[in-house]
LUMVOMI-299180 format. One record per residue (C-alpha): chain; x, y, z. Coordinates in pm, 1 decimal, always signed. Example, Ala and Ser with C-alpha at 12.3 -4.5 7.8 and 13.67 -1.06 7.14 Angstrom:
// residues 2
- ch; X; Y; Z
- A; +1230.0; -450.0; +780.0
- A; +1367.0; -106.0; +714.0
// end
This chain:
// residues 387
- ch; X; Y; Z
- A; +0.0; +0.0; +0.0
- A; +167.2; +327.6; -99.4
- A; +43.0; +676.1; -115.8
- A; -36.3; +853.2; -394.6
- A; -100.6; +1166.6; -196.9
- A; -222.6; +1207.1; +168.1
- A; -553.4; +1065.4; +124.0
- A; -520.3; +889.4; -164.9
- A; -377.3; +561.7; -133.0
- A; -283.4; +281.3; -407.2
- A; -403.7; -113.7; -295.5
- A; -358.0; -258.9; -620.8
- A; -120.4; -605.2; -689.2
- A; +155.2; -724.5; -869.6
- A; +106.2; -1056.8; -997.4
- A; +470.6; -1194.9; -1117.5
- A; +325.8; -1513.4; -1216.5
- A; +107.9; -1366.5; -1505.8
- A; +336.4; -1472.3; -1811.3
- A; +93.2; -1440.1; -2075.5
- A; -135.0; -1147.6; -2071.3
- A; -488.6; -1216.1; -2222.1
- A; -344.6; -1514.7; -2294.0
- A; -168.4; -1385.1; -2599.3
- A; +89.5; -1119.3; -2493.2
- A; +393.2; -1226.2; -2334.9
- A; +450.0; -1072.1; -1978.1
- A; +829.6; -1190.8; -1845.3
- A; +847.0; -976.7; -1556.5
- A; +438.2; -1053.0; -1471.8
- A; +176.4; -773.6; -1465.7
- A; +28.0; -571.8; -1189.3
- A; -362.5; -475.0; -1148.3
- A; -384.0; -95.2; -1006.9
- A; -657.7; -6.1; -747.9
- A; -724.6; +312.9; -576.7
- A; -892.6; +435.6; -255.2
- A; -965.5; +807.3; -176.1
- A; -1021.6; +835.9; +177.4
- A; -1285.3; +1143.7; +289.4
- A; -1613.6; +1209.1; +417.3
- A; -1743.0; +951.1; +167.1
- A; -1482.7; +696.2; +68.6
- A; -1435.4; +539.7; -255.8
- A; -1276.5; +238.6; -453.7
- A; -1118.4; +340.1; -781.3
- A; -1184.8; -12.3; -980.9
- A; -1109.2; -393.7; -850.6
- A; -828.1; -647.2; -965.7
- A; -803.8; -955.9; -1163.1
- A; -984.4; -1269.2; -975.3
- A; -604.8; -1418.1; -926.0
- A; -512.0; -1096.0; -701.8
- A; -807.2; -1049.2; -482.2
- A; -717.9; -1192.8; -155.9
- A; -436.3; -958.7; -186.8
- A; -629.9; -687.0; -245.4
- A; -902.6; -736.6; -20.8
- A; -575.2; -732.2; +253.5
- A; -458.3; -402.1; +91.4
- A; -816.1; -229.3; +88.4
- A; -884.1; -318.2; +432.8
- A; -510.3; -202.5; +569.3
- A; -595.1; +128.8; +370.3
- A; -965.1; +171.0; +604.2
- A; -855.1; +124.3; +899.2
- A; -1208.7; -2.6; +993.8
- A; -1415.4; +194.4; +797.0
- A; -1572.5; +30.0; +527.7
- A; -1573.0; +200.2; +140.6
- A; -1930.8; +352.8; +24.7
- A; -1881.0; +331.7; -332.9
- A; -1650.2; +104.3; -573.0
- A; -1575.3; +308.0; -985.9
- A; -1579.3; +66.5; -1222.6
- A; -1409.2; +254.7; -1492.9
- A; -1365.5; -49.3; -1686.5
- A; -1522.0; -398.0; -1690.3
- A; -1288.0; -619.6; -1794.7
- A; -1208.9; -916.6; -1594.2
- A; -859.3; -825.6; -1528.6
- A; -1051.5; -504.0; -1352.7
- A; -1357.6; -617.8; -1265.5
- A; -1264.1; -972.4; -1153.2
- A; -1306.4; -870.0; -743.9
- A; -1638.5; -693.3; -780.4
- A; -1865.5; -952.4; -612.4
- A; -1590.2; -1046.5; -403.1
- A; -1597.5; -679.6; -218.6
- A; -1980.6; -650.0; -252.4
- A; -1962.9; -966.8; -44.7
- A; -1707.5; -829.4; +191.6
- A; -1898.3; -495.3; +241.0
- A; -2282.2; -520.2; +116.4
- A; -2342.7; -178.4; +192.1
- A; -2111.0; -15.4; -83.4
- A; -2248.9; +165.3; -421.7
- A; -2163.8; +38.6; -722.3
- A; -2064.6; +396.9; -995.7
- A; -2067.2; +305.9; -1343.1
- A; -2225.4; +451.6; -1664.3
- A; -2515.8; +283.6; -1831.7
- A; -2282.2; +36.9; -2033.4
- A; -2104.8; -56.0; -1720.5
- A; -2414.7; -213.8; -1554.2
- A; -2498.7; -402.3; -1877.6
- A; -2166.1; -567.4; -1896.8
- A; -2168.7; -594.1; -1524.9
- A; -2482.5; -824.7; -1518.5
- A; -2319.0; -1048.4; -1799.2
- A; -2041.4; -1136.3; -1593.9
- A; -2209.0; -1155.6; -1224.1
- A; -2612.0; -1123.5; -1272.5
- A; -2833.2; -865.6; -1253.4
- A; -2828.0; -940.4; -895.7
- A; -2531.4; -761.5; -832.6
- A; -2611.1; -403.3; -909.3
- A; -2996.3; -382.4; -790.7
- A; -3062.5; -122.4; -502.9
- A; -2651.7; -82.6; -527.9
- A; -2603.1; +105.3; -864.6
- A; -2528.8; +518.7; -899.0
- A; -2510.2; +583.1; -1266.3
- A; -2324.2; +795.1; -1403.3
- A; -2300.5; +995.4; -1754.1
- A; -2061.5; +1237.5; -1925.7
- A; -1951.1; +1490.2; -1673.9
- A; -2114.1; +1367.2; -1334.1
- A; -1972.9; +1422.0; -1053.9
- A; -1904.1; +1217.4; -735.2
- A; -1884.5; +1401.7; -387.5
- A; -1692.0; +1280.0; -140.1
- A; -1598.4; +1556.1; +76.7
- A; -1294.1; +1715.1; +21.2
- A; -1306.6; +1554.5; -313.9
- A; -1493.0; +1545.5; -644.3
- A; -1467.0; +1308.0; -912.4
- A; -1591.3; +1410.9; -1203.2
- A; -1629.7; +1159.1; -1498.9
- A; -1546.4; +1127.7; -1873.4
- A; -1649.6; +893.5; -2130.2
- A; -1444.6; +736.5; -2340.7
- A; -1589.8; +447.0; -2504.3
- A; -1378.9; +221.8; -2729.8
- A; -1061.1; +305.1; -2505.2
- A; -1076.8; +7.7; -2567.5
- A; -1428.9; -136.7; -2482.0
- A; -1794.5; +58.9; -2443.5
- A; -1852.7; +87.3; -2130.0
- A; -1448.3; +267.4; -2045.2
- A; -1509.7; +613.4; -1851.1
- A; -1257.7; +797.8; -1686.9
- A; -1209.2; +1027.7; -1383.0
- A; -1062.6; +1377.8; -1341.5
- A; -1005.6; +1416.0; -892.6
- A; -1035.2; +1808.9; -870.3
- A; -889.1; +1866.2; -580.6
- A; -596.0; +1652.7; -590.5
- A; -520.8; +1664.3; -1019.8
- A; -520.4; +1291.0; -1067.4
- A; -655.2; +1173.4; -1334.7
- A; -806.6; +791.7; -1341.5
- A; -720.9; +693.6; -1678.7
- A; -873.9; +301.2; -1693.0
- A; -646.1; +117.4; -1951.0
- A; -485.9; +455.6; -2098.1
- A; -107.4; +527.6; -2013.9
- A; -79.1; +161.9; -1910.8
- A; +216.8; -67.7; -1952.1
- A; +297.3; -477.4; -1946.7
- A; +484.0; -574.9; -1587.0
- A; +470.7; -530.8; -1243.9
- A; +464.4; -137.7; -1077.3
- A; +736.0; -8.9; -1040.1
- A; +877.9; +347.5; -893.6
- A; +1118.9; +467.9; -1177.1
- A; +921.9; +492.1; -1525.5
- A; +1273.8; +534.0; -1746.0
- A; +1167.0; +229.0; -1932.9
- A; +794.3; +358.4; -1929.1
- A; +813.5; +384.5; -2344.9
- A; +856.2; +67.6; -2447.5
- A; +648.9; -185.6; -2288.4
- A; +372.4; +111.2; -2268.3
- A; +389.1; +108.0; -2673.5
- A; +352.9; -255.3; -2708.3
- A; +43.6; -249.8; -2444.8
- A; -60.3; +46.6; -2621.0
- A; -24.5; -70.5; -2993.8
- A; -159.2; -439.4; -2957.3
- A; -444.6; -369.2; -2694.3
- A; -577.0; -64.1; -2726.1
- A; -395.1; +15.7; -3156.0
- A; -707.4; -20.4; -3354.2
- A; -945.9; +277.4; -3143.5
- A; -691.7; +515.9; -3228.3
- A; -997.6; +784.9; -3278.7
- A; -1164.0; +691.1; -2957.3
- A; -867.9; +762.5; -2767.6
- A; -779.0; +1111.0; -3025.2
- A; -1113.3; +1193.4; -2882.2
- A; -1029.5; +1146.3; -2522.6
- A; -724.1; +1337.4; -2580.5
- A; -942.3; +1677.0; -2622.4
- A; -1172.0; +1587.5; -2335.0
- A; -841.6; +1586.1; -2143.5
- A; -729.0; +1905.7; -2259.9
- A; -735.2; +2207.1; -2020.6
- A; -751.4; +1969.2; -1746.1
- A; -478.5; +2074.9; -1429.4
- A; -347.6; +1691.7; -1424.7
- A; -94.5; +1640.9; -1173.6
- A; -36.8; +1250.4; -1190.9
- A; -181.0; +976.6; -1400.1
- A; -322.3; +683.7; -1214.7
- A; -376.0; +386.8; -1481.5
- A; -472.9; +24.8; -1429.6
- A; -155.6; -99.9; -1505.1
- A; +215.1; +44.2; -1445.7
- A; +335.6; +289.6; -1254.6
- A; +135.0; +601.2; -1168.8
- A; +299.7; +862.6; -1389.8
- A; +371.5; +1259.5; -1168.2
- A; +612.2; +1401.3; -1428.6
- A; +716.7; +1568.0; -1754.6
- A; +312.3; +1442.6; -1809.3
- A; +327.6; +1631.9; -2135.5
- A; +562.7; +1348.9; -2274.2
- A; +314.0; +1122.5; -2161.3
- A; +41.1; +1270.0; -2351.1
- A; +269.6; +1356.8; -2633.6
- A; +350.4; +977.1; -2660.5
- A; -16.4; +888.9; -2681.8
- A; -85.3; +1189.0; -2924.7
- A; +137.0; +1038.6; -3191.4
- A; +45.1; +649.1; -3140.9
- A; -322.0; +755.6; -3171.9
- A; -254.5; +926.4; -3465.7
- A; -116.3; +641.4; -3656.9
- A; +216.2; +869.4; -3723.5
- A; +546.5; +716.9; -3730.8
- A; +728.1; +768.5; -3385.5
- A; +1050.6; +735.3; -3556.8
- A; +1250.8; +720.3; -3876.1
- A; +1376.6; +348.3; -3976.8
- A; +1366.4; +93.3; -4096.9
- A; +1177.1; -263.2; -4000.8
- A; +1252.7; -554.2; -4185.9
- A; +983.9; -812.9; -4057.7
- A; +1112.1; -1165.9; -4290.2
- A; +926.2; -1493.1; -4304.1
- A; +1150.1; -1746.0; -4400.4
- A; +1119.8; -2168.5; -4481.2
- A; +1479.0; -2289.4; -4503.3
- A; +1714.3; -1950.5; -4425.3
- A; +1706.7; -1825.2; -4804.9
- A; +1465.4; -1551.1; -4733.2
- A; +1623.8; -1421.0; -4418.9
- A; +1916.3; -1443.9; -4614.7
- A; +1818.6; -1197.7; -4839.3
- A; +1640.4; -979.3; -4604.1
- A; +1942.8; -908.8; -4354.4
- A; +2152.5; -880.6; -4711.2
- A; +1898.5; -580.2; -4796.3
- A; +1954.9; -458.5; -4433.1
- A; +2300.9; -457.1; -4476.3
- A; +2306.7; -247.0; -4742.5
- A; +2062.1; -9.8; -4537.9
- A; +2269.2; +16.8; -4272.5
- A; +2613.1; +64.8; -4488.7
- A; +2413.1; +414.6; -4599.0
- A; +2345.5; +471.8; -4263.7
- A; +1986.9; +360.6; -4186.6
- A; +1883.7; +271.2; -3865.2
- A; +1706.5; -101.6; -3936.5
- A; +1507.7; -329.6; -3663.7
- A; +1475.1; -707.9; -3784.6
- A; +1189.4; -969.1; -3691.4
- A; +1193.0; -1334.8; -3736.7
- A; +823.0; -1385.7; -3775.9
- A; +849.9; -1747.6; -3721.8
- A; +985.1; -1701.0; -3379.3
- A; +960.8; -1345.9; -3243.2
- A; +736.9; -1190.5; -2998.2
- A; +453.1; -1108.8; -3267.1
- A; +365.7; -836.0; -3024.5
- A; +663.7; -652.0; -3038.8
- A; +707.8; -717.0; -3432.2
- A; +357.3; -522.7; -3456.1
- A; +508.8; -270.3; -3209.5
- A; +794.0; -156.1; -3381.2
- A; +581.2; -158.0; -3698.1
- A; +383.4; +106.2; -3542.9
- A; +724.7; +303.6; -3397.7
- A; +888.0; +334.0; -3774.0
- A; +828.1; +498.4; -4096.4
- A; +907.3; +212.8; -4334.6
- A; +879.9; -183.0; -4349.1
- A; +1016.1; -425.4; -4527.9
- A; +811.3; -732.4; -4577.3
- A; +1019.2; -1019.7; -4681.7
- A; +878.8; -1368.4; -4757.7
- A; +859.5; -1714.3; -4882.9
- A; +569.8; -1841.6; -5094.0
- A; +343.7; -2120.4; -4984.3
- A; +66.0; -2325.1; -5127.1
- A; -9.5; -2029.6; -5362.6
- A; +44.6; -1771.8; -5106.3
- A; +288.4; -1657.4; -4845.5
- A; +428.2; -1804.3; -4596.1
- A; +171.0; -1856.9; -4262.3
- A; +388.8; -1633.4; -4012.3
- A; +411.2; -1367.0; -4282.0
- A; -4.3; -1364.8; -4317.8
- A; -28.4; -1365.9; -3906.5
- A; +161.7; -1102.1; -3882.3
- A; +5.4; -853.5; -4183.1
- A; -324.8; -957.6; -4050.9
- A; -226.6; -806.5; -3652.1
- A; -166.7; -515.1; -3856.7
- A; -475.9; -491.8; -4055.5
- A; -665.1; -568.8; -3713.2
- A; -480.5; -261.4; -3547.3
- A; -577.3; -16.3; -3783.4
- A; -204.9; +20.6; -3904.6
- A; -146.5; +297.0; -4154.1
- A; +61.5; +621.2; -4268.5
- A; +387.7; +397.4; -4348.5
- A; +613.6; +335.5; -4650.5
- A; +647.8; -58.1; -4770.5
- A; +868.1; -234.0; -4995.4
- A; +843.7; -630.9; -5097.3
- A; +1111.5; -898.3; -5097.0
- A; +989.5; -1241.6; -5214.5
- A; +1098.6; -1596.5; -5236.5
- A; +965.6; -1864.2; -5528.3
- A; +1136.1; -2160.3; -5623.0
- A; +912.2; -2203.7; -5907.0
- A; +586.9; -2002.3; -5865.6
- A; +628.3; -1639.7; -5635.3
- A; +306.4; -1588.1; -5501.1
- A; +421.7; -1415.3; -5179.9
- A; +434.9; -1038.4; -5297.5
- A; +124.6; -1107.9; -5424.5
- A; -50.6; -1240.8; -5126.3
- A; +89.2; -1041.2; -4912.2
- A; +8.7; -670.5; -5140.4
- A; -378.0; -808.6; -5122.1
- A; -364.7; -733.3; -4747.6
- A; -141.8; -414.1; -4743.5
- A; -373.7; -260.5; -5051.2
- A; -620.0; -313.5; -4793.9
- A; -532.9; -33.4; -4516.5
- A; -510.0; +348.5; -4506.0
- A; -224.3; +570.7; -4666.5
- A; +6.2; +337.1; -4760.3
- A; +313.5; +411.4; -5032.3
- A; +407.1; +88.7; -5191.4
- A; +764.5; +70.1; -5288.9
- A; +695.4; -139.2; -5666.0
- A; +807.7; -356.9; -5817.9
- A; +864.2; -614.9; -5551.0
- A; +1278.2; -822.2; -5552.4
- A; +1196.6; -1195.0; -5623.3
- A; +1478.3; -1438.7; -5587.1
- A; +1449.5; -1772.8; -5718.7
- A; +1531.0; -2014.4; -5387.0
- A; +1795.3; -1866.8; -5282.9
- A; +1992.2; -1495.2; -5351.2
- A; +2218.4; -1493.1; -5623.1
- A; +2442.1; -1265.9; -5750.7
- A; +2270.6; -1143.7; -6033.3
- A; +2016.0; -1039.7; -5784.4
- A; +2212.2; -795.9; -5624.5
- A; +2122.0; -520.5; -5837.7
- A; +1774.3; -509.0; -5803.6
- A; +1807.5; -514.6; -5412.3
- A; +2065.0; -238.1; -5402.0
- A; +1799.1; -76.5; -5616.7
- A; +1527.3; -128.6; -5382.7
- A; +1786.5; -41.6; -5109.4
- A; +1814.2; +274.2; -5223.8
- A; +1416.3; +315.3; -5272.2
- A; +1351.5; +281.9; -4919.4
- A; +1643.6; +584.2; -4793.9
- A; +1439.0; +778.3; -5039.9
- A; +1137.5; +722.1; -4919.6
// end
């Protein structure tokens, strides 16, 4: 239990044991479920935890009242890795008010019942406010950030804002957020990528808000240089390139195509060019569709397969597509021992998305890269520092 200010305590949990977050994102150093309480006349819960954490935080919460007991739990956000310990605090103290918007309670009775909510529920709607005393919470919708029923809340007195999933992060809490960027992108790009308007809109709800500190469900609560913060989530909303460079994201059978494609990296990098490579057939996918998001240009090397492209070369372009990903430069490198259908496979899902330049025509090398071949990849080389 740490304070975020004098009255304002956190209770949340790290879980170290969570290595695979929604069961698809890998989590090495585990994940952590962040809970509030604001302690005043009127004392409330700022969301639950995940069902694995909430013996711990039942400990935490009651450590943090002293004896008291909380009158209302926010549910910002109803997904189970939130909402999990609802009915386990309702059970704990019957008397507390449930504060959600109109979604909130439908998804609510999905998971636990109708039960749950009756005679317990204070809706709320787009700039409501909570008393508590001292205090006032005053809410924000912001649906699709990343499911309906998301809201978040602005504390007046203190400047904290309650920001649900946004300005979250993979891992456990910790104190220093130096390495906030990186595992916040890859949370950011493959969990909440594809609602970048949703969250553009939040952005200007935000705006001419006096926000001291940040207080998200997951990662550390963030108390300076906050404009970097936003600024971050400003440009990954946006679907702008973060950064100049170079990805080079190969799918290769036998070591011929990944052959090629760290040859064509070479030859980036001799000029100068800052280049990123992916194995797609054994890489975090995750942080392949990260970095996709972080650069200006990718590469998109592959070998052909039953009339198409290799299967870890289609995963990956379809994450993309799912995410919404857009504004970028791409060039094509493929691989056909006797009939390359790769470039052509994989340019029917590209074609597909917003604003994309399309470095033509695509390199094909027969099985394996040859030096007659050289020419047309220093060519396509030097099409990519151009663009």
């Amino acid at each position: 239990m740490d304070k975020i200010t004098d009255t304002i305590l956190y209770v949340g949990v790290d879980d170290p044991t969570m290595d695979l977050f929604e069961n698809q994102y890998v989590t090495p150093e585990g994940m952590c479920y962040n809970s509030y309480v604001i302690l005043d006349e009127k004392i409330a819960v700022l969301d639950a935890v995940d069902s694995r954490c909430v013996d711990a935080w039942l400990e935490n919460l009651a450590q943090a009242l002293d004896g008291r007991a909380p009158d209302y739990l926010v549910l910002h956000h109803m997904e189970p890795d939130h909402a999990g310990g609802v009915q386990a605090l309702v059970e704990r103290y019957p008397d507390v008010k449930l504060v959600g918007n109109k979604k909130t309670f439908q998804i609510l009775a999905q998971f636990f019942g109708p039960a749950l909510a009756e005679g317990r529920a204070v809706t709320v709607a787009e700039g409501s406010v909570l008393e508590l005393g001292a205090h006032t919470l005053r809410f924000f919708l912001a649906p699709m950030v990343h499911w309906p029923e998301v809201m978040v809340s602005f504390e007046e007195k203190e400047g904290l804002l309650f920001s649900a999933d946004a300005f979250g992060k993979f891992g456990v809490r910790d104190a220093d957020p130096d390495d906030w960027a990186c595992e916040a992108r890859r949370y950011y790009v493959n969990i909440v990528g594809k609602y970048g308007g949703p969250v553009q809109a939040l952005l200007k709800k935000l705006d001419g808000l006096t926000v001291q500190a940040i207080c998200p469900l997951h990662g550390p609560v963030l108390t300076e240089n906050l404009p970097y913060y936003l600024g971050k989530y400003n440009v990954w909303s946006s679907y702008q390139p973060e950064d100049k460079g170079v990805v080079i994201a190969y799918a290769s059978i036998h070591g011929h195509t990944a052959a090629a494609a760290k040859r064509l990296g070479a030859m980036l990098e001799e000029k100068g060019e800052s280049v990123t490579y992916f194995d797609l057939s054994r890489c975090d996918m995750a942080e392949a569709v990260e970095d996709a998001f972080r650069y200006d240009r990718l590469v998109l090397a592959a070998a052909s397969y039953d009339g198409g492209v290799f299967p870890p070369m289609e995963t990956f372009l379809l994450h993309l597509r799912d995410k919404s990903w857009q504004n970028r430069t791409v060039a094509y490198l493929q691989n056909g021992s006797w009939a390359p259908t790769a470039a052509k496979t994989m340019k029917a899902i590209v074609g597909g998305l917003k604003n994309i330049t399309e470095i033509d025509p695509p390199v094909t090398i027969r099985s394996a890269l040859q030096e007659e071949d050289l020419p047309a990849l220093e060519a396509l080389a030097e099409a990519i520092l151009q663009a």
